[in-house]
N, C-alpha and C positions, 0 to 999 in steps of 0.2 A: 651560867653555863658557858658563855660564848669568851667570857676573862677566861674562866678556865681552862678552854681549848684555848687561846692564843698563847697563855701563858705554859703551858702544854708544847704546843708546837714549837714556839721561841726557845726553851730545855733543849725539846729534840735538835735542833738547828742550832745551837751552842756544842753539844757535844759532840756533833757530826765536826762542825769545826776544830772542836778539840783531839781531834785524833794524832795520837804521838805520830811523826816522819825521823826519819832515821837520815842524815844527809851523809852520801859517798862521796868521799874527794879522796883523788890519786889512786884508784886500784890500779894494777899493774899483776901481771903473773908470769912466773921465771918460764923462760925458755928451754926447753928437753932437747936431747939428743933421741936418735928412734927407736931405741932401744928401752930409753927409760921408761918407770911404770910411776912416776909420784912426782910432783911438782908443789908449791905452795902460790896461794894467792893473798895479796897484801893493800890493804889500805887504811883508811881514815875515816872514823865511826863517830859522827858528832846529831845524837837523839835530842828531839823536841823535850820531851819527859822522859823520866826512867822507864830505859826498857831493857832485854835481853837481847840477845843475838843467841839462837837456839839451835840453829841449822844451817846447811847450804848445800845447794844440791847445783850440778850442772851436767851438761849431756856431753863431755868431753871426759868423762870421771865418773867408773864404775860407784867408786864411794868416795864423799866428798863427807869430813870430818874437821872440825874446830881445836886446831892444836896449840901448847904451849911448849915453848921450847924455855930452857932454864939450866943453869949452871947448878950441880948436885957433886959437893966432894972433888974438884976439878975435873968434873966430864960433863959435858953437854948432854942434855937429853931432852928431848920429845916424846910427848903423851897426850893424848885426846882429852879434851874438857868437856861438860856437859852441856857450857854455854860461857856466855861474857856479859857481865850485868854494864850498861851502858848507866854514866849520871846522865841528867838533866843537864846540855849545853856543856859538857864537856866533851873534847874530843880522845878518844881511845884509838892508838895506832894500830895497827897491826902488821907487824915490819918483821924481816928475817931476824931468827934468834932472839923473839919473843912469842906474842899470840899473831896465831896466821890461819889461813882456811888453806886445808892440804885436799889435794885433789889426788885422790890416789888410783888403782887401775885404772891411767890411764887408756882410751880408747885410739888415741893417733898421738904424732908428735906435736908440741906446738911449740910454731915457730915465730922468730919476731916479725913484726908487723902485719898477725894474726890478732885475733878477740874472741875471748873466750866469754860465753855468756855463764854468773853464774844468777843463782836467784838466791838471796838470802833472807832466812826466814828470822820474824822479831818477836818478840812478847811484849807488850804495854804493861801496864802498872795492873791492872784486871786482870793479867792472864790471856787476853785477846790477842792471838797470833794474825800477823800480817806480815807480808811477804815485798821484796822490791826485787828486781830486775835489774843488773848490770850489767856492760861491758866491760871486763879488762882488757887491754893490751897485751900482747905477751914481749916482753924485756929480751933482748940477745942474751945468750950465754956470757958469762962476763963483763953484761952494759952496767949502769951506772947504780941502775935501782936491784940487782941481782945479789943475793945471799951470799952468804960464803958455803964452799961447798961441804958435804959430809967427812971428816976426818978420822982416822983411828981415834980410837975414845969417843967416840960421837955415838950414842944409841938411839936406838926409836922405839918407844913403846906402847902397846897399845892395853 
């Protein structure tokens, strides 16, 4: 009985340790004027195991959606994804004029050498949803790490 609990306990205590993390390098989020209502947030998604990125939610951003942007027929367009399946140990960008986290009615402007908190949410290989906390920075208008802007022919869909 007493193998069986340690060897019991040792399981538990392996797969506490095993729990997928998700590592964020380089988030960053575009600069608005005060008028604007939508911005995107962009980074660098490298998961312990297979997970998803399912969500994101932040208080700066009535609704905060997982978008792809993609070249269709020669016109640009944006549309909401359901999610982004993360490999194991590889890293997945998320950069202007591809997958990006859009922050949309927006709540104030954001400006540079502001941070915006968002929280994004993951799924593990089980289905088990877990959640991390970051700060992005937010980028000047026109700085380095900043998109290109919306153009005739450029749609957004939802």
């Amino acid at each position: 009985m007493k193998k069986l609990f340690i060897a019991s306990l040792i399981t538990l205590t392996a797969t506490a340790w095993a729990q997928t993390t998700v590592k964020v390098e380089d988030a960053w989020v575009r600069g608005t004027v005060a008028t604007q209502k939508a911005s995107g947030a962009f980074m660098r998604l490298t998961p312990s195991a297979n997970a998803r990125l399912v969500s994101a939610q932040s208080p700066v951003a009535g609704v905060v959606e997982i978008h792809e942007m993609a070249m269709e027929n020669d016109v640009m367009k944006m549309r909401q994804v359901p999610g982004l399946d993360l490999a194991a140990g590889r890293t997945l960008e998320l950069k202007p004029g591809g997958y990006h986290v859009m922050l949309l009615d927006l709540k104030q402007q954001l400006k540079a050498g502001e941070s915006v908190p968002i929280t994004l949410v993951f799924e593990d290989g089980a289905k088990k949803r877990f959640t991390q906390e970051i700060q992005a920075p937010v980028t000047a208008l026109g700085g380095g790490n900043a998109p290109m802007p919306m153009k005739p022919g450029m749609e957004h869909k939802h």
